[in-house]
C-alpha positions in Angstrom: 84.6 139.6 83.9 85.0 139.6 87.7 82.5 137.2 89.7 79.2 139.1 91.2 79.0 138.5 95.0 75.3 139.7 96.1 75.2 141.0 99.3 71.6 140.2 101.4 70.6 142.1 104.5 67.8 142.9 106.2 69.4 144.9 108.7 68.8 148.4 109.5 68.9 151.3 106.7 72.1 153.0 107.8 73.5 149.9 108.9 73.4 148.2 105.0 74.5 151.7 104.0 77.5 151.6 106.0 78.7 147.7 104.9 77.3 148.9 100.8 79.9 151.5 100.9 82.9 149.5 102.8 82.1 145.8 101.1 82.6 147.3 97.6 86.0 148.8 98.4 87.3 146.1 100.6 86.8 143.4 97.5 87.8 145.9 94.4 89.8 143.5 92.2 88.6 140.4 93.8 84.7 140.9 93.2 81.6 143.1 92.1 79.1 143.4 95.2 75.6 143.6 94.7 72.4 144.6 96.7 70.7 141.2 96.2 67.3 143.9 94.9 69.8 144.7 91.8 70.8 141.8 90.7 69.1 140.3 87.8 67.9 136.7 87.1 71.0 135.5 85.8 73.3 137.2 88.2 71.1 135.3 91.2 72.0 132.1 89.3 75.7 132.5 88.7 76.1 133.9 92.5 78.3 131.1 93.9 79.1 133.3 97.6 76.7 135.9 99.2 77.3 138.2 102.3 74.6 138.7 104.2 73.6 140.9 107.4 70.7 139.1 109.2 69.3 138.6 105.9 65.6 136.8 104.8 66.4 133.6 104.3 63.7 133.8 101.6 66.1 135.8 99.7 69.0 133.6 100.6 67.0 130.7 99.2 66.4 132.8 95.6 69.9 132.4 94.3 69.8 128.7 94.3 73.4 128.0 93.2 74.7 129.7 96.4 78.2 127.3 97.9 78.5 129.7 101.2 77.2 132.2 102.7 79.7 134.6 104.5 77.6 136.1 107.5 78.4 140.1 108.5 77.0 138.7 112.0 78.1 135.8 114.6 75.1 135.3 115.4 73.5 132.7 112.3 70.6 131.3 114.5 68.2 132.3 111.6 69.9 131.6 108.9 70.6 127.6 110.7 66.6 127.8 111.6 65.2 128.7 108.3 67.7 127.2 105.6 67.5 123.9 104.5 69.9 121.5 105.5 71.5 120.7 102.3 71.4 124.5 101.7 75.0 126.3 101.6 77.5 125.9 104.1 77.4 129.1 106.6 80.3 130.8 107.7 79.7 133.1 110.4 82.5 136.4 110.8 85.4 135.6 113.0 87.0 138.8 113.9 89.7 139.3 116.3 88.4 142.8 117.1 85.2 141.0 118.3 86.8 139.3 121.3 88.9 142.2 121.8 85.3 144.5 122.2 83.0 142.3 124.0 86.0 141.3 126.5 86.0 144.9 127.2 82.5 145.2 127.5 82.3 142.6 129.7 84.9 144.5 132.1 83.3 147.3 131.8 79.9 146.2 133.4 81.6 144.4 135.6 82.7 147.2 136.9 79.9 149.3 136.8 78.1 146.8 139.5 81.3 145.7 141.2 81.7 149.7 142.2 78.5 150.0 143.0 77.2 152.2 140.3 73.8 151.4 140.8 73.3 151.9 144.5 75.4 155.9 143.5 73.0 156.4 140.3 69.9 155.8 143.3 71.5 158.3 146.2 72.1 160.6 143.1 68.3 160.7 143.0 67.5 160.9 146.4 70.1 163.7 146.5 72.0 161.5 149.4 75.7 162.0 149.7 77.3 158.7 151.0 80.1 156.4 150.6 80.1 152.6 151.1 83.3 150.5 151.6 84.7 149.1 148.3 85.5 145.5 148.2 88.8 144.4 146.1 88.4 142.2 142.7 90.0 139.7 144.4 87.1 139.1 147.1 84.7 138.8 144.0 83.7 136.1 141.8 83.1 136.4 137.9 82.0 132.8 136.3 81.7 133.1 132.4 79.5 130.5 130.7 80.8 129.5 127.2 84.3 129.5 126.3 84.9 130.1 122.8 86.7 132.9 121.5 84.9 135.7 123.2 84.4 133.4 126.3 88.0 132.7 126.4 89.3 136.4 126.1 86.6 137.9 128.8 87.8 135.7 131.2 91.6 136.0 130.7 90.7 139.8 130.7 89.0 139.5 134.4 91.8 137.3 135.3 94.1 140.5 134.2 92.2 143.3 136.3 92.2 140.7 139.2 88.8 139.2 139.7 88.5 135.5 140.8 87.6 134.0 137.1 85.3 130.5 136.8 84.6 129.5 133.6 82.0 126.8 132.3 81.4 125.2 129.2 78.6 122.6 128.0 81.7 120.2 127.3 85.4 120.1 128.9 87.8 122.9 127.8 90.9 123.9 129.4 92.2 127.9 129.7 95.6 128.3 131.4 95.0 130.4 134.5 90.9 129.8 134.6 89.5 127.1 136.3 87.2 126.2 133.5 83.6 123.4 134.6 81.6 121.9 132.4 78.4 119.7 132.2 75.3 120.1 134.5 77.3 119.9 137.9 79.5 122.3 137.3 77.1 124.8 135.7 75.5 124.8 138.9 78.7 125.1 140.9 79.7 128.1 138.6 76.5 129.6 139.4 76.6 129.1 143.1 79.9 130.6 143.5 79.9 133.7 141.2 79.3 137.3 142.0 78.6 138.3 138.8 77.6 135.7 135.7 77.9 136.3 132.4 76.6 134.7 129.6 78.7 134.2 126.2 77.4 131.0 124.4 76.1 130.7 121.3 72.1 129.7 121.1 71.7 126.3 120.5 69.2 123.6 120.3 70.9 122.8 124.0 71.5 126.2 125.7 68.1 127.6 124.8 66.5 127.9 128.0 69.9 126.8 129.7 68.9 128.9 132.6 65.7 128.5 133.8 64.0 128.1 137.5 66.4 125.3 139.2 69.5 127.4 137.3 68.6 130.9 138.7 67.6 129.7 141.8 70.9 128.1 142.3 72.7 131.7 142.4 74.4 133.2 144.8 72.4 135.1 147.1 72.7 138.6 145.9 74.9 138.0 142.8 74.2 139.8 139.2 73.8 138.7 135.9 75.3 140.1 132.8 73.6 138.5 129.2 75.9 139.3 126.0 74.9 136.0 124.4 71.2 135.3 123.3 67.7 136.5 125.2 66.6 133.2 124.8 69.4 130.9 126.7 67.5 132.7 129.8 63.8 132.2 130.5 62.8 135.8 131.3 59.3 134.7 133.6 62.0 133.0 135.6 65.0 135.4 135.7 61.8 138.4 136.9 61.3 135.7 139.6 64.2 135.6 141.2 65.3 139.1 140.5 62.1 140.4 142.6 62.1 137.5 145.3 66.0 135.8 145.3 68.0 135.2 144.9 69.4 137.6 141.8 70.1 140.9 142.7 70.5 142.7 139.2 70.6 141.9 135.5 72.4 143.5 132.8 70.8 142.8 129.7 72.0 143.4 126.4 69.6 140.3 124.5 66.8 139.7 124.7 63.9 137.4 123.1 62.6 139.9 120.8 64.6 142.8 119.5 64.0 145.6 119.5 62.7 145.3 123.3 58.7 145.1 122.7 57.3 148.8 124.6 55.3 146.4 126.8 57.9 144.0 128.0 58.3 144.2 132.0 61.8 144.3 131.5 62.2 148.5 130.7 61.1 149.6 134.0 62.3 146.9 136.5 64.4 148.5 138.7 66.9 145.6 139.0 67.2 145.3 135.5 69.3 147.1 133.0 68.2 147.7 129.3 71.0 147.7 126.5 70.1 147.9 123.0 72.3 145.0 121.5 75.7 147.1 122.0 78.5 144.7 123.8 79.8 143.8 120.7 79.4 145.9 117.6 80.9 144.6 113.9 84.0 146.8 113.5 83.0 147.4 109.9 86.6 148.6 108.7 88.1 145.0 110.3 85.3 142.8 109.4 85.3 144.2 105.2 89.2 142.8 105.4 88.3 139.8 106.9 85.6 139.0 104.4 87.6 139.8 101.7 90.4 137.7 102.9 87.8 135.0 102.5 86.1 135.8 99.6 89.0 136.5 97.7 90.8 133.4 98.5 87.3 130.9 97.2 87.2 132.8 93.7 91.4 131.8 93.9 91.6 128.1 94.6 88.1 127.1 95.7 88.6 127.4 99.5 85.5 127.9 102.0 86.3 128.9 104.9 85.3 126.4 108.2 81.6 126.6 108.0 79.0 126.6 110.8 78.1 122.5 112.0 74.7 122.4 111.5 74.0 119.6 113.9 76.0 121.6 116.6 74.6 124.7 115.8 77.8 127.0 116.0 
């Protein structure tokens, strides 16, 4: 009889749809997958693995035999909040694809501000018909903060379409071709430098509220921020500071505290500020079903979990 991995998400209907179709077939001969409301009592307590898609930890915590949890997300802030410590090992999805997507989102909105897309979109409006002198990548500044995997291939991609590239990290890394900072000093010299900022760090205990008053205020005069990471490694009170009175000149955010974006946050009709509705970086379902399988399939073979989430990191 072939093991029953329950699969727990609280995500959004067509969203659990789409991974209850793909999950099945991606582990046929490996592993029955189960919508964790179908399994019965015993099938809870056998369950040994569970994939789950920004799941209620509550129902993480009712199968209470659980060794790992494979996350459909790589974002496990919840799950690292709300479980207990000596709960099962997390193991968020690590999908090539991923870097390969938000690198190219990160170009892409780069270039949306470095043209001057903003300042067209406006004399479109005003039904003005002007040009403005385009400045090369090379004149312009990108510093990316947090250089893991999707850190690491943004900035080699803005390297590649010619942008000056800074990168910063909370402790020393080293990228060939990126001048890479780290630690408060060079956060700040990141941030003074940079034309456009963008954020790709996990949220942690210690980057929650990484950029706050001092932070912002140390930007370059003028210079744009792009958030792909977390709302909360930015305090927003601050960041509508200094976009109205300096030194920030635009925001592009795709995070944000709360999600979906409260009606009444301040943040939908700021005219420096642009709304995104948690897109950078979608889960490529048909890569990620492989990789999870890959996983799955080689724990119910010899016992191997994959490298797990450190909980007193927080990543």
């Amino acid at each position: 009889m072939r093991p029953v991995v329950p699969f727990v998400s609280s995500a959004s209907p067509d969203e659990r749809q789409s991974w209850r179709e793909a999950l099945p077939k991606a582990l046929d001969g490996i592993a029955d997958v189960k919508p964790f409301e179908d399994l019965t009592e015993d099938q809870r307590a056998e369950a040994r693995v569970a994939i789950v898609a920004n799941p209620d930890p509550a129902n993480v915590a009712a199968l209470p035999n659980l060794v790992w949890v494979q996350s459909l997300w790589a974002g496990v802030e919840r799950l690292m909040g709300e479980l207990p410590a000596n709960g099962p090992k997390i193991v968020r999805l690590t999908d090539p694809q991923m870097a390969e997507t938000m690198s190219e989102a990160v170009l892409a909105w780069t270039l949306y501000l470095h043209r001057g897309m903003l300042r067209y979109i406006a004399q479109q409006r005003q039904k003005i018909w002007q040009d403005h002198a385009l400045e090369r990548p090379q004149e312009r500044t990108v510093g990316v903060l947090g250089l893991g995997k999707l850190g690491a291939a943004a900035a080699l991609r803005m390297k590649a379409n010619g942008f000056n590239v800074l990168g910063w990290s909370r402790t020393e890394k080293s990228i060939e071709g990126i001048v890479c900072r780290h630690g408060r000093d060079g956060l700040l010299e990141v941030l003074g430098k940079s034309d456009f900022i963008v954020l790709l760090m996990p949220l942690t205990d210690e980057t929650r509220g990484l950029l706050g008053q001092d932070e912002l205020s140390a930007c370059k005069k003028g210079a744009s921020i792009i958030n792909f990471a977390r709302g909360p490694i930015i305090d927003t009170a601050a960041l509508i500071n200094t976009l109205d009175n300096g030194p920030l000149g635009h925001a592009v955010l795709d995070v944000f505290d709360e999600e979906p974006l409260p009606p009444s946050s301040p943040l939908w009709d700021h005219d420096k500020v642009t709304v995104l509705p948690h897109i950078s970086a979608p889960t490529i379902i048909s890569t990620a079903s492989r990789i999870v399988a890959d996983n799955i399939g080689r724990y119910f073979e010899d016992g191997t979990v994959p490298p797990a989430v450190d909980r007193d990191r927080g990543y």
